[in-house]
C-alpha positions in Angstrom: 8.4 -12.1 34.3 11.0 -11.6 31.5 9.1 -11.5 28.4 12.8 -12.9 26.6 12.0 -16.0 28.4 8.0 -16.1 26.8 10.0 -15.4 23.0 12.3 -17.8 22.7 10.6 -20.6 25.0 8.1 -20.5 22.2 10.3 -20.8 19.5 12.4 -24.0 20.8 8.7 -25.7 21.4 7.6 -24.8 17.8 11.1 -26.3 16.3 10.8 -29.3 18.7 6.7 -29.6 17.1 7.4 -29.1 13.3 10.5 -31.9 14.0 8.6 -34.1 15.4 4.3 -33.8 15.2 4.7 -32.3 11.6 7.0 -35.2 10.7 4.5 -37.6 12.4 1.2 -36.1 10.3 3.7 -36.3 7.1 4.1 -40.5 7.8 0.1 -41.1 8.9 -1.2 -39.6 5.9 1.5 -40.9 3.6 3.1 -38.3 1.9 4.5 -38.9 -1.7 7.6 -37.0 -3.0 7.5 -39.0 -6.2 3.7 -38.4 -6.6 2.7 -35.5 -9.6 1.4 -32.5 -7.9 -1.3 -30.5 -9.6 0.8 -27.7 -10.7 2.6 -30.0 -12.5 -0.4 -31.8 -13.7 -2.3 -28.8 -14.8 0.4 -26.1 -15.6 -1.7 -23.1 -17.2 0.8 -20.3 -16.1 -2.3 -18.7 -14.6 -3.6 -20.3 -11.4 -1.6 -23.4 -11.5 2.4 -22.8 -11.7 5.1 -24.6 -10.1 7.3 -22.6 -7.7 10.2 -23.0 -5.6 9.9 -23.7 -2.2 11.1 -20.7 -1.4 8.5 -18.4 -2.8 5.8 -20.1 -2.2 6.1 -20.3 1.5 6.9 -16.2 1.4 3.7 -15.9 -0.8 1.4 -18.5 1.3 2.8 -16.9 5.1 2.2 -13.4 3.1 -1.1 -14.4 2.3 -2.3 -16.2 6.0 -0.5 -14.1 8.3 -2.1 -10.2 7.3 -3.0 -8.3 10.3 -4.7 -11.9 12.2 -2.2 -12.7 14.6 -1.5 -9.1 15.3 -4.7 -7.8 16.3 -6.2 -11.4 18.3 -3.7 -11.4 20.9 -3.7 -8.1 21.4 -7.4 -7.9 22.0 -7.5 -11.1 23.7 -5.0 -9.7 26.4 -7.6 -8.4 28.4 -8.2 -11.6 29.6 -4.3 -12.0 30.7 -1.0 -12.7 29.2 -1.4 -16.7 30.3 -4.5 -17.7 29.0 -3.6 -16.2 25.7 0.1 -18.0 25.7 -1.2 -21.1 26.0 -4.0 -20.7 23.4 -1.2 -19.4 21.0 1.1 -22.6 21.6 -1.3 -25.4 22.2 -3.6 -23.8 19.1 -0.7 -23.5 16.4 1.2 -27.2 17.4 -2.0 -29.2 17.1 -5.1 -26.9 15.8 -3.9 -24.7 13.4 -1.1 -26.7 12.3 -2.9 -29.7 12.0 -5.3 -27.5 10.3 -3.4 -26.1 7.8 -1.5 -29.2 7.0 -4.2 -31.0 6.0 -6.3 -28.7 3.9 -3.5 -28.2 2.1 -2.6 -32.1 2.0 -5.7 -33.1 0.5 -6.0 -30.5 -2.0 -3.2 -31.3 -3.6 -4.3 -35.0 -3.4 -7.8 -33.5 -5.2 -6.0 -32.1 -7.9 -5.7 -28.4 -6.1 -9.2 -28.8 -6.2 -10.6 -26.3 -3.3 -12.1 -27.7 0.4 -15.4 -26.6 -1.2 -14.9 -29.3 -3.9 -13.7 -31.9 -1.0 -16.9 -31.4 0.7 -18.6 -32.1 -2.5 -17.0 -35.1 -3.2 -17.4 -36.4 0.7 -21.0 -34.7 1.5 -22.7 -34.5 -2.2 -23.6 -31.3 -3.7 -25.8 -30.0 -1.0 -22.7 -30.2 1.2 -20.6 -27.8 -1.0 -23.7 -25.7 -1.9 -23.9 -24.9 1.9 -20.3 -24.9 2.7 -19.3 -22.2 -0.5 -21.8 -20.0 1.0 -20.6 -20.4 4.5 -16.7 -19.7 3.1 -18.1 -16.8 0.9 -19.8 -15.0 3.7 -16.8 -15.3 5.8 -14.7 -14.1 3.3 -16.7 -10.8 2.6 -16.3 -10.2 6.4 -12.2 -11.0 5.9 -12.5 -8.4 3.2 -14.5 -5.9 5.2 -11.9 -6.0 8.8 -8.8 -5.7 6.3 -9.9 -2.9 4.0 -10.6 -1.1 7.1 -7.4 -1.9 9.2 -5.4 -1.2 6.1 -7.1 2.3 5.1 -6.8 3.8 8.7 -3.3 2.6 8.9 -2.3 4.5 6.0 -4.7 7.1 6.6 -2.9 7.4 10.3 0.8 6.5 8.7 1.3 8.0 5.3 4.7 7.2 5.0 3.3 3.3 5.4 0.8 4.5 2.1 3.5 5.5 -0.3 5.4 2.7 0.4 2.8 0.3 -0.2 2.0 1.9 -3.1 5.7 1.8 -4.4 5.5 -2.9 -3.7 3.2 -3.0 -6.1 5.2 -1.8 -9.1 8.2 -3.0 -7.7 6.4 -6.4 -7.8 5.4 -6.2 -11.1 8.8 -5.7 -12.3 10.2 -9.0 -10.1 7.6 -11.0 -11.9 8.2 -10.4 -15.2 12.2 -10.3 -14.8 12.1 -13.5 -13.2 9.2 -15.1 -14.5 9.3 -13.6 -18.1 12.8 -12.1 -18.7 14.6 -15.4 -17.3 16.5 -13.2 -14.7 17.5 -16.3 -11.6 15.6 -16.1 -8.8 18.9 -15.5 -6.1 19.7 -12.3 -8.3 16.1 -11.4 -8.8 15.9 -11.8 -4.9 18.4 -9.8 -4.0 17.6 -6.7 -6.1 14.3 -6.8 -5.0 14.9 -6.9 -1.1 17.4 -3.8 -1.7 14.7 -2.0 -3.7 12.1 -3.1 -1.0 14.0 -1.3 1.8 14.7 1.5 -0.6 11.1 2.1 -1.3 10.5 1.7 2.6 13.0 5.2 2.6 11.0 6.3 -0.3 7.7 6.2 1.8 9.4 7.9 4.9 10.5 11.5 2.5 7.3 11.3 0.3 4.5 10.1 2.2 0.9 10.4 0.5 -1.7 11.6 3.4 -5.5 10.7 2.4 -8.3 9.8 4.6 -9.6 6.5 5.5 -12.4 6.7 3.6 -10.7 7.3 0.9 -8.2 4.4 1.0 -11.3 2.2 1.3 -12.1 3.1 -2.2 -8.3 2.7 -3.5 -8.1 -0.3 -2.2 -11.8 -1.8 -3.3 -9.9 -1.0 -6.6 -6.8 -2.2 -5.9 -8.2 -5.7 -4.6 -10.7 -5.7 -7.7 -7.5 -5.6 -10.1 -5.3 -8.0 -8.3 -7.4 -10.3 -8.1 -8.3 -10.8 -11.6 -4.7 -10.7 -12.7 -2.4 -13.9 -13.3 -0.5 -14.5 -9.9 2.9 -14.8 -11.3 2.5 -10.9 -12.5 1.5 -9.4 -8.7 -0.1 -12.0 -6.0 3.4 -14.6 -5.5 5.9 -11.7 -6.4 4.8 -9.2 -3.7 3.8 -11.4 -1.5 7.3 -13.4 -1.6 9.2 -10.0 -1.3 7.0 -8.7 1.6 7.4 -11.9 3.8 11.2 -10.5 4.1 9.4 -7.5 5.4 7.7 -10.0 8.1 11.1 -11.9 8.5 13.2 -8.2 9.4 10.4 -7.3 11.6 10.3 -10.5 13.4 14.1 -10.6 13.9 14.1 -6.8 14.7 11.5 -7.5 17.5 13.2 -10.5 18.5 17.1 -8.9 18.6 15.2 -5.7 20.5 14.0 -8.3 23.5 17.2 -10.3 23.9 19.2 -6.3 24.3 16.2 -5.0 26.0 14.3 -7.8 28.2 11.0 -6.2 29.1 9.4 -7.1 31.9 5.8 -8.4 31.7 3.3 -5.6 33.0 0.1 -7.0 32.2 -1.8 -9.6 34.7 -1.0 -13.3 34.2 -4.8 -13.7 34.4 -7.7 -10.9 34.9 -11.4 -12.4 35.1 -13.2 -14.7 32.9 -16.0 -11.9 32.6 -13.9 -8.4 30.8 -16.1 -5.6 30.2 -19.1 -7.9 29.3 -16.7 -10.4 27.1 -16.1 -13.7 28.8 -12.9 -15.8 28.5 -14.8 -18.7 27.1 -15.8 -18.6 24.6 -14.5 -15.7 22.8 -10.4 -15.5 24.2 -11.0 -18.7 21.7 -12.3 -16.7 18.6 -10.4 -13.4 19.7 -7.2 -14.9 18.9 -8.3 -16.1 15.7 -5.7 -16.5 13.4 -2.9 -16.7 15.9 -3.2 -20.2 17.2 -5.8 -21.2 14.3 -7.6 -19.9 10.8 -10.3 -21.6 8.8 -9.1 -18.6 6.3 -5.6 -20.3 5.5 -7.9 -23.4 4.7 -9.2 -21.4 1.9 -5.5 -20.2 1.1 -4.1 -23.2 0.9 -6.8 -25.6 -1.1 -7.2 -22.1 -3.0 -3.7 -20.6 -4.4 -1.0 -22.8 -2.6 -2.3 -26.1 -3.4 -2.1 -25.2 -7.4 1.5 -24.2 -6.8 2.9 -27.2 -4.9 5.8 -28.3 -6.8 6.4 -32.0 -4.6 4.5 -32.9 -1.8 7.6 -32.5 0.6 7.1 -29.2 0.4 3.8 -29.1 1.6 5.3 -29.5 5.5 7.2 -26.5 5.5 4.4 -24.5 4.0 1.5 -25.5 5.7 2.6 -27.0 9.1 5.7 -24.4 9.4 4.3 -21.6 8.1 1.9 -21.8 11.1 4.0 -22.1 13.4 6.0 -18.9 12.8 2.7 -17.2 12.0 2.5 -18.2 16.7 5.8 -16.9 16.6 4.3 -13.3 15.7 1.2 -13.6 17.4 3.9 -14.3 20.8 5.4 -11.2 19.7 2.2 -9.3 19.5 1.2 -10.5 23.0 4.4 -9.6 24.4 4.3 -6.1 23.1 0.4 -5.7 24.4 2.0 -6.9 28.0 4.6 -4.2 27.8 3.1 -1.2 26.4 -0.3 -1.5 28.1 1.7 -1.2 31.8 -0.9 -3.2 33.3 -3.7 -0.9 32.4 -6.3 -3.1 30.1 -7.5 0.1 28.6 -3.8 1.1 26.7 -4.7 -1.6 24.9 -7.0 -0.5 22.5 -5.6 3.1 22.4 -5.5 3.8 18.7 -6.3 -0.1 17.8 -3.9 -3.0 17.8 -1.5 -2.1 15.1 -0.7 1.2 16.8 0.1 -0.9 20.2 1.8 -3.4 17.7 3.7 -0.8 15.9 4.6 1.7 19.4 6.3 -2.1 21.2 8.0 -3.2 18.7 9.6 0.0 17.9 10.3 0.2 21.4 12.5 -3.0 20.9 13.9 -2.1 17.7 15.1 1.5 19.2 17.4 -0.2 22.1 19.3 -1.2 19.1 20.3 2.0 17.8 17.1 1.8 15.3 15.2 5.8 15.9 11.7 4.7 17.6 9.8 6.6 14.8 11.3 4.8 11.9 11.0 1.8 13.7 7.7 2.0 14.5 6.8 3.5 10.7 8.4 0.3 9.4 6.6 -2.2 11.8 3.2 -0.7 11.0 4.2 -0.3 7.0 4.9 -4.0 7.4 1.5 -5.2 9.2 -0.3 -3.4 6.5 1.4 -4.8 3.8 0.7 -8.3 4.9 -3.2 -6.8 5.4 -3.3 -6.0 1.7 -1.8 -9.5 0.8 -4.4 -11.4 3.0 -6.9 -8.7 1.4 -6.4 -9.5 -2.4 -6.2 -13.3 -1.8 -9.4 -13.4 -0.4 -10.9 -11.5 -2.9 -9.3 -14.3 -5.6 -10.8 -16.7 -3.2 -14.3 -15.1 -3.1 -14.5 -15.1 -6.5 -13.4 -18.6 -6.9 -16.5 -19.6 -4.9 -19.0 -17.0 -6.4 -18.2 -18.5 -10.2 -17.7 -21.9 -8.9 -21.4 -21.7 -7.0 -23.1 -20.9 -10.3 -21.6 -22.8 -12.4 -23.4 -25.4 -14.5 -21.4 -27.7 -16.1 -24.5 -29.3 -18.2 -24.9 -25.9 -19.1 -23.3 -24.2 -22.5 -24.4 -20.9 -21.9 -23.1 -19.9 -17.9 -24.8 -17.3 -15.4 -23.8 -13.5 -16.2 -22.5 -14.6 -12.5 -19.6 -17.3 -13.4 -18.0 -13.8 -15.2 -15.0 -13.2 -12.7 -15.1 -9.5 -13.1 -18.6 -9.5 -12.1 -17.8 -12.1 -9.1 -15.2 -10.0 -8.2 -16.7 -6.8 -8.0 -19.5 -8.4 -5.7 -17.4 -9.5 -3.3 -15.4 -6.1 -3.1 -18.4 -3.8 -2.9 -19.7 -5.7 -0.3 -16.8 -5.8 2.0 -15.8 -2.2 0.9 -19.1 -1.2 2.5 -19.1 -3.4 5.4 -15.1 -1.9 6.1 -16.7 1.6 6.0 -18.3 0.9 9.9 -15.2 -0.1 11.2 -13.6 -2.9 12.4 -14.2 -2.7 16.1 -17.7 -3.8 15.0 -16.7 -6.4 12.6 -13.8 -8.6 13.7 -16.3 -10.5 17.0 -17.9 -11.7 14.0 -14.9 -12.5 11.7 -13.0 -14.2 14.4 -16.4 -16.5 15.0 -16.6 -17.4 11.4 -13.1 -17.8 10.7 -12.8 -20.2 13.4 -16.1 -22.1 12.6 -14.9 -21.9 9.0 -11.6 -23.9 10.3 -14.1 -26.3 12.0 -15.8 -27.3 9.0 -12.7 -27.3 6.8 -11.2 -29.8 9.6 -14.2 -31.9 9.0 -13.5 -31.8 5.2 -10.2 -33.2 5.7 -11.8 -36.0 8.3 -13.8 -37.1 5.9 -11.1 -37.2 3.1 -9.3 -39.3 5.4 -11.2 -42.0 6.2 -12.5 -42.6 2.9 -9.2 -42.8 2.3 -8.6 -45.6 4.9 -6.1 -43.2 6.5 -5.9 -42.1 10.6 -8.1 -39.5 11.0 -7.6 -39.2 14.9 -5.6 -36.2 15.0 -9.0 -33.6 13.3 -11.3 -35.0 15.9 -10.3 -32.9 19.2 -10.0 -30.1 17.0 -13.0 -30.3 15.3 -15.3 -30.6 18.3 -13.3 -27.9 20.0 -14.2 -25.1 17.4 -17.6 -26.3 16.6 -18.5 -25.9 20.4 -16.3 -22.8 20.5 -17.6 -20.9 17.7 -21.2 -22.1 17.4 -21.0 -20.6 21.7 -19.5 -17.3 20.4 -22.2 -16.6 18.0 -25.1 -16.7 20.5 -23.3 -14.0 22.1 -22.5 -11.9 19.7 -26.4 -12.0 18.1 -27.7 -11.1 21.5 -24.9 -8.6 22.0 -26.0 -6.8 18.4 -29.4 -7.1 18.9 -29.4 -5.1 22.3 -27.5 -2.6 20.3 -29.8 -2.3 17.4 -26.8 -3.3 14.7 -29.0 -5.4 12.7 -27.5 -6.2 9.7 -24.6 -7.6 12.2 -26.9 -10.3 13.4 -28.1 -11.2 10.6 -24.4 -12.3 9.6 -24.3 -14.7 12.7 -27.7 -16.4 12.2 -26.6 -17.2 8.8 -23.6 -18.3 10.1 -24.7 -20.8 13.0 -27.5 -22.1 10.6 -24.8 -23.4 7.4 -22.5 -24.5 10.1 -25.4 -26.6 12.4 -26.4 -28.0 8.7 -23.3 -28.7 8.0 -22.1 -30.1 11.3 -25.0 -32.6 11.7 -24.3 -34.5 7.8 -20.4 -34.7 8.4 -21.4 -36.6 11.5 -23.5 -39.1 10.3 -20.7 -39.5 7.7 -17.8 -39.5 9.7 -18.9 -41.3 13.2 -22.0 -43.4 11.7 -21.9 -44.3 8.0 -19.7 -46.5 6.2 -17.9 -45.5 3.1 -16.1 -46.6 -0.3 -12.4 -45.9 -0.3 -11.6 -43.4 -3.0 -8.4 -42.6 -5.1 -6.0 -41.3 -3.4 
């Protein structure tokens, strides 16, 4: 089969969704235009800050996308090109969209409040105790897999390194000339994108070689720093001028298929038992973040919410965002159908990113781009959108560490509420974790990011019928990643316990435990108790 025909079939059917289900979700749940969002509400130039539409979807795809859809479909391919297809479509039009949507929806109806705070305004205290340490766990793991795809990619493509390096001050200087210096966004825009590409060139003549351990460190530091500081100066700057990174790459890709037109290689389905891994549950959690991510829950009740300037924009950010986050995870696929040439074991030659990075540049080189700057520009870009998923969750971790111990009866807070010390938790934690590799821990991320999405789906149930508002749409959903995930994680502790890795089963018991708590009070709330309508 063409794999053209796979690219832009997707496409149309994600236009023809956000048109029409994503316009749909907008009217049940009753979105306001003329309703004060909490940026508005709360402006403190910190956490909460208007922003235009436009940089705040670059910063929230920047932030959800990372290395996610990248890596799950390309691991997931064992199981077949088909299986994985469907997942991608059906999972980003009514899972992940829905998913996204809707976190984001009601944490801008909570005063940006995050799904942690939902919970504890739906399920009580107890609720959000249990559900903040569920989210915080998850996150470390988030932290661990990134640090570690992020390190070797640099550590295998220097030029990738240097360039990286090179954002960081470049978005510095885009936040305070357009956020400090008055400088307009268009011209601030368009200087940046040139010096973006230029610092690309910069990375190819000087790149910085270092090993991976060594990168772990840099970036515990890194992550530590830009976490603590005020978005506005580093978080939305880079991350807006990297999602034109994401855009090129995309386009690249997508130009490269329509000149080239690969065929498909791989089978359209292998077995339901690969190598030990079986197709249900985990093509399901493999995926992860390319058909659906309880991490962009966190995102988007997190950062995005608190940046909402009208609620109109919330569509295009959180139901459209996901949808062209499928996009790249169809791209990914179709690269791990062309370059493994039907042999399942290409696929993890020298880990998804390199597979990623080798098809695309493939593409891009039947277009008169050279295959090596190609594919150092693809895999500069993956890890680039790595390091933005990397220091939002580590913002997000430490949200929930400081808001955990918090005591608002209290005068005198836990040494633990200090952010530096919540931050530098959650980094050496995941620094340590990234150190084993993340072979060993994306099984387990992909389980607890899709349980997390679970629960935060629940969250917005709830929300929504207290609200007196259709909460039909979660259900499905819901009960599909509960059974999913909660599956997956039996597996995966009697997998690590046959192989003595300890410490990784312990991750999963905790796991399945908070979620089965969790699971069992949002049902007796949702499907068996009454409750009061609340403000909305």
């Amino acid at each position: 089969m063409n794999a053209l025909w796979l690219m832009v079939g997707s496409i149309i059917i994600f236009i023809i969704a956000y048109a029409t289900y994503g316009a749909w979700l907008a009217k049940k749940w009753g979105v306001d235009t003329s309703k004060k969002t909490p940026a508005n509400e709360f402006n403190d130039g910190v956490d909460y800050v208007p922003t235009s539409k436009a940089v705040l979807l670059g910063h929230h795809f920047s932030s959800i996308a990372g290395a996610g859809p990248i890596n799950g479909p390309i691991q997931a391919a064992i199981f077949g090109w088909v299986p994985v297809f469907l997942w991608i479509i059906i999972g980003s039009i009514f899972f992940g969209g829905v998913h996204d949507y809707g976190s984001l929806f009601v944490s801008i109806r909570n005063k940006g409040k995050s799904i942690g705070e939902v919970i504890n305004d739906t399920m009580g205290k107890t609720g959000k105790k249990l559900f903040s340490i569920f989210a915080w766990l998850t996150l470390v793991l988030i932290v661990a897999a990134f640090t570690n795809i992020v390190a070797a990619t640099f550590a295998s493509t220097p030029a990738a390194a240097t360039s990286s390096l090179l954002f960081i001050v470049l978005a510095i200087a885009f936040g305070l000339a357009v956020y400090r210096k008055g400088v307009s966004l268009k011209l601030g825009t368009v200087v940046g994108v040139i010096l973006l590409f230029i610092c690309v060139w910069l990375g190819n003549v000087f790149p910085i070689q270092l090993s991976v351990n060594t990168w772990i460190v840099i970036l515990g530091i890194y992550i530590f720093i830009a976490s603590v500081a005020p978005v506005w100066i580093l978080l939305q700057p880079r991350d807006y001028l990297n999602s034109f990174l994401l855009y090129a790459m995309i386009i690249g890709a997508v130009v490269g298929l329509i000149v080239y037109r690969p065929s498909i290689q791989l089978d359209t389905v292998t077995s339901f038992n690969v190598g030990g891994q079986y197709l249900f549950p985990m093509l399901f959690v493999t995926v992860a973040c390319g058909a659906i991510s309880g991490f962009h829950s966190l995102v988007g009740s997190g950062t995005t919410s608190k940046q909402i300037d009208n609620e109109k924009d919330a569509r295009p950010i959180g139901y459209g965002s996901m949808l062209v986050e499928g996009v790249l995870a169809v791209v990914a696929l179709i690269t791990a159908a062309y370059v493994s040439q039907g042999e399942l074991s290409t696929l993890l030659e020298g880990g998804p990113v390199n597979v990623f990075s080798e098809g695309v540049g493939v593409f891009m080189s039947k277009f008169g781009i050279p295959f090596d700057v190609g594919k150092n520009f693809v895999a500069l870009a993956v890890s680039a959108f790595a390091l933005t998923s990397l220091d939002t969750s580590t913002r997000l971790g430490r949200f929930i560490f400081q808001e955990y111990f918090e005591d608002p009866d209290k005068e005198q807070q836990s040494v633990l509420t200090n952010k530096y010390i919540a931050t530098a938790i959650i980094v050496i934690i995941g620094c340590i974790l990234a150190a084993g590799g993340y072979a060993k821990i994306w099984p387990i991320f992909g389980s607890a990011n899709q349980l997390l999405a679970a629960l935060a789906l629940m969250a917005v149930a709830l929300w929504l019928k207290k609200s007196k508002k259709s909460f039909n749409m979660i259900t499905i959903p819901m009960i599909f990643m509960l059974i999913v995930t909660l599956s997956a994680l039996v597996f995966l502790v009697r997998d690590n316990f046959i192989k003595a890795n300890y410490i990784l089963v312990v991750f999963p018991v905790l796991l399945f435990i908070l979620a089965i708590v969790l699971a069992v009070q949002g049902y007796k709330i949702l499907f068996k108790e009454d409750t009061s309508k609340v403000s909305h």
